[in-house]
C-alpha positions as MATLAB code, in Angstrom:
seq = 'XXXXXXXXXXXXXXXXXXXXXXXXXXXXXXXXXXXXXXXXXXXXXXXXXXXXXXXXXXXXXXXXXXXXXX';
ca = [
       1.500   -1.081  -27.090;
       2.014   -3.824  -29.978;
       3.404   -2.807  -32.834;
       0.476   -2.587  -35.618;
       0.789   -4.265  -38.796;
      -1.576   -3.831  -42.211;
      -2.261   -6.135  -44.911;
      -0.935   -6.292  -48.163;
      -3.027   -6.070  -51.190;
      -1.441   -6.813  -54.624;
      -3.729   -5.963  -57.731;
      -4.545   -8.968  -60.249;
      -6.943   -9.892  -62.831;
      -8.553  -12.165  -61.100;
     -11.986  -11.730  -60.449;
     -12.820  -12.441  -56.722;
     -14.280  -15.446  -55.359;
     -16.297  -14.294  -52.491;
     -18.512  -11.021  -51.675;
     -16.719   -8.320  -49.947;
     -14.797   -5.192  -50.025;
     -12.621   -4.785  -52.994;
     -10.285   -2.244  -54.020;
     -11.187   -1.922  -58.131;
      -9.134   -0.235  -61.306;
      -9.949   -0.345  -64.602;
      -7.228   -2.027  -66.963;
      -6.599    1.474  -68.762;
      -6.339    2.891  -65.720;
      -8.368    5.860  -66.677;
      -9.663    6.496  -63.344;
      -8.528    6.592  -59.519;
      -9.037    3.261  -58.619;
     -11.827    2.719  -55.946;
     -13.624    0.431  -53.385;
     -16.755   -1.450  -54.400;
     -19.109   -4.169  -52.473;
     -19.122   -7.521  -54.014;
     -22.603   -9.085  -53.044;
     -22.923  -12.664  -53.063;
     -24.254  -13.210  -56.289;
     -20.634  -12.042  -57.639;
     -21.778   -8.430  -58.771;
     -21.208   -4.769  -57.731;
     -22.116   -1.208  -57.898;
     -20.297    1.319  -60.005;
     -19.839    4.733  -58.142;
     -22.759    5.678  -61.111;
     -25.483    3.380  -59.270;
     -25.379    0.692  -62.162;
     -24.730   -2.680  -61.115;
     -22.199   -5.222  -62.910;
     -21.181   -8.831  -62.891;
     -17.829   -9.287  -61.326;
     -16.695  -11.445  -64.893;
     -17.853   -8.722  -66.508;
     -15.622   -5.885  -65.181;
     -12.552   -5.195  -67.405;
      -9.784   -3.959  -64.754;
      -7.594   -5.090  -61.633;
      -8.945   -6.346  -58.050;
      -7.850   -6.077  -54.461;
      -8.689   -7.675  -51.789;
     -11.108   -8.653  -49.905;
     -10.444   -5.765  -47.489;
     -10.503   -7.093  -43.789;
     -12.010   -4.945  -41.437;
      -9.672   -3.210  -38.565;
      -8.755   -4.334  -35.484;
     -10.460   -2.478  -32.069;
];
């Protein structure tokens, strides 16, 4: 068996560039931080149901989050 290696993910500012999975915070930190869908149009869905531009969000971003291995 190989030996299995994950990605590293480093928060930022930036705001991603390209729909996917992204790990989110908010810059206070006032919640656990959480994974949202970034759609092509460069918005996503709060764990609420509302939907929000990507520029809009005040907080930290990682990612996007590739998808495992088989």
């Amino acid at each position: 068996m190989g030996r299995e290696t994950m990605s590293t993910y480093r928060w930022t500012i930036e705001t991603p560039s390209r729909s996917g999975w992204y790990w989110f915070r908010g810059e206070a930190r006032e919640t656990e931080p959480f994974i949202v869908l970034v759609d092509g149009a460069g918005q996503f869905q709060w764990p609420d149901g509302g939907f929000q531009e990507v520029t809009l969000a005040h907080g930290e971003w990682a990612g996007p989050i590739e998808e495992p291995e088989e």
